[in-house]
N, C-alpha and C positions, 0 to 999 in steps of 0.2 A: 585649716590654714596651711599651705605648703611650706616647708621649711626650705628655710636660704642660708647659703653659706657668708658669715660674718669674713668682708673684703676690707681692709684698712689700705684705703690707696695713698700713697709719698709722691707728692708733685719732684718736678726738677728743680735743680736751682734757680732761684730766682721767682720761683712759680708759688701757684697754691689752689687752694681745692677749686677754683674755679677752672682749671687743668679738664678736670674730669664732668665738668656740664651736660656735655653732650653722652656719655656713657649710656644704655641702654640694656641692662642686665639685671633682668627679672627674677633671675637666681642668686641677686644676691643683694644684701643686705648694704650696701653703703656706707664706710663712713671715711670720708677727707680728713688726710691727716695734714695742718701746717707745720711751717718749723719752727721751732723754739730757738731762741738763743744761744748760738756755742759759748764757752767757758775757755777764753785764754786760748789755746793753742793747741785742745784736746783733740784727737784722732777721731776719723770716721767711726774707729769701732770702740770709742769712748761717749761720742756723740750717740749712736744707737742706743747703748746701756739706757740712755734717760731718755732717749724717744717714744723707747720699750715699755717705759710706765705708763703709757697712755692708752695700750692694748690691752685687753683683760685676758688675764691665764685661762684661756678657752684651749684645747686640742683642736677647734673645727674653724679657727681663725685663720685663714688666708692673707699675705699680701699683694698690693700691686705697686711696683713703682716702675716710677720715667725718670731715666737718667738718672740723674743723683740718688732719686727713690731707690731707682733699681737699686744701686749698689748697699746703699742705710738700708732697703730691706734683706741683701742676702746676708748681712752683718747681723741684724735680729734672729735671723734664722737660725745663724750659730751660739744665740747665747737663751734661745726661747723655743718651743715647740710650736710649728706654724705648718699646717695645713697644705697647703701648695704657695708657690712664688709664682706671679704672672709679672714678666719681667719687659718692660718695653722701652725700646730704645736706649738700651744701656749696656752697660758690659759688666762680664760676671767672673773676672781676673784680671791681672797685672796685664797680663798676654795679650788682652786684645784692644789693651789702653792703644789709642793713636800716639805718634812719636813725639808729636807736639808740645803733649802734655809734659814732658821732660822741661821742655821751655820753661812753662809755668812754673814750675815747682821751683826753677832758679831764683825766682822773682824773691826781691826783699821781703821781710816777713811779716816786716810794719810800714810794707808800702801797697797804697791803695789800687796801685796799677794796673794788679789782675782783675782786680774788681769793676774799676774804670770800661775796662777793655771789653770785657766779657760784657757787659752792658750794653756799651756804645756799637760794638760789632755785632751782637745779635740782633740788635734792633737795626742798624744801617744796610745791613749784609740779608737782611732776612728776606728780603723780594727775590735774592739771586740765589740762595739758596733751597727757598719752603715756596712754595705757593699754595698757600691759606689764601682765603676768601678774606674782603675786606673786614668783614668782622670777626674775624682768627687774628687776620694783623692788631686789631686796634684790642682786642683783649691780651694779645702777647704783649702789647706797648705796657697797657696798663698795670699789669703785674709786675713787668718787669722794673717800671717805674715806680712802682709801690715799692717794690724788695728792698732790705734794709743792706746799706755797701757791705757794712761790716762781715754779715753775715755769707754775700756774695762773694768777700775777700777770702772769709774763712773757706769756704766751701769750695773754690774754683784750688785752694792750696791743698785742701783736703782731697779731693780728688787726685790731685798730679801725684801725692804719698803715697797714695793707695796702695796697698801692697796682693788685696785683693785676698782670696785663700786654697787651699792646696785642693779641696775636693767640696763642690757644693751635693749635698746628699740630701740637702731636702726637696722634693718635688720641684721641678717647674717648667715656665712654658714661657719661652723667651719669643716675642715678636718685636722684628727690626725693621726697619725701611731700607731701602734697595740702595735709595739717593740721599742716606743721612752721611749729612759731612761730617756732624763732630764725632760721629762712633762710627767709623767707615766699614760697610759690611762685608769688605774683604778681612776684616780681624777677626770677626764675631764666628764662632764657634757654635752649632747647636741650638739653629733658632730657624725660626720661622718668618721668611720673609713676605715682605708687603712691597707687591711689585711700586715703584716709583714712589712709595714711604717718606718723609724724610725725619729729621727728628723732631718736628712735633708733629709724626703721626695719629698722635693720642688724640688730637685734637681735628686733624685733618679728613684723618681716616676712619673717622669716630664709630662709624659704622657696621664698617667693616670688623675695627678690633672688638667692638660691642660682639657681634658676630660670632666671633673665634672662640674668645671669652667665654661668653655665656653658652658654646656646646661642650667648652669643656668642665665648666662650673656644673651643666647638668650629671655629668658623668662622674663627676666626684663624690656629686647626692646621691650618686646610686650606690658607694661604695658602702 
């Protein structure tokens, strides 16, 4: 039986293991992770600590995350030993946060605003942004309509906090999209782009990142 490298993938916000469907990566082991519940007002890298319980103390455990993933898996990284980060559509410092996000982070702290917005504009805006196939659009609706606000509210404020960290040193392998609006690839730093990408690559471009992925997942088995 050929061995696979153990891949714990982190949907975006709002999202969840149905994110990664279409995925194609024979080298590795699978397993979706969802979100659990924030606690009050606790930071991204307070949130990670008990994400972290759900990963088994392996050294050969890799992450992947999108977007939010991204950022909750470089936060694991610094409190856990993890294998490589495959990082997609996300940013991996304060630095290449877009300006915007300042905005948010103004927002009340027990108002549902951000959470509203973030919602209602991903799904209204999502034609003129992404072009997903119809059945990309209607599985974005549904998660995104499943997602609980609270947690939408916590995590769109959690992000705009983010302070991000001084030096990422564990392995990884960042792929962006060209044409993602919310992590615009003029910020992103050290990554690999995906000509006309957008952010929900993962889903779009399934293929392709399946592709990327699993040649470097093979070369990792060889290490």
């Amino acid at each position: 039986m050929n061995k696979k490298i153990p891949l714990y993938c982190i949907p975006g916000l709002g999202l969840d293991h149905r994110l990664f469907g279409k995925l194609n990566l024979p080298s590795a082991e699978l397993h979706p992770i969802d979100w659990i519940k924030p606690e009050g007002k606790e930071t991204i890298k307070d949130y990670a600590k008990r994400l972290a319980s759900v990963i088994p103390e392996d050294e050969e455990v890799s992450l992947l995350g999108v977007s939010l993933g991204g950022i909750m898996s470089i936060e694991i990284a610094q409190i856990r030993k993890v294998k490589k980060l495959y990082l997609i559509s996300t940013v991996k410092s304060a630095a290449e946060m877009p300006k915007y996000m300042a905005w948010l982070d103004r927002l009340p702290e027990q108002s549902k605003t951000a959470a509203k917005f973030a919602i209602e504009a991903s799904i209204t805006l999502k034609p003129f942004y992404d072009r997903a196939t119809a059945e990309g659009n209607e599985l974005f609706h549904k998660m995104v309509r499943s997602a609980n606000i609270d947690f939408i509210n916590w995590g769109v404020k959690a992000i705009a906090k983010w302070k991000g960290i001084e030096a990422l040193e564990t392995p990884f392998l960042h792929l962006h999209g060209t044409e993602d609006l919310v992590f615009p690839i003029k910020n992103i730093d050290q990554a690999l782009t995906i000509k006309g990408g957008t952010h929900y690559t993962i889903y779009n471009e399934a293929e392709k990142i399946s592709n990327i992925v699993e040649k470097d997942l093979r070369l990792e088995l060889t290490k």
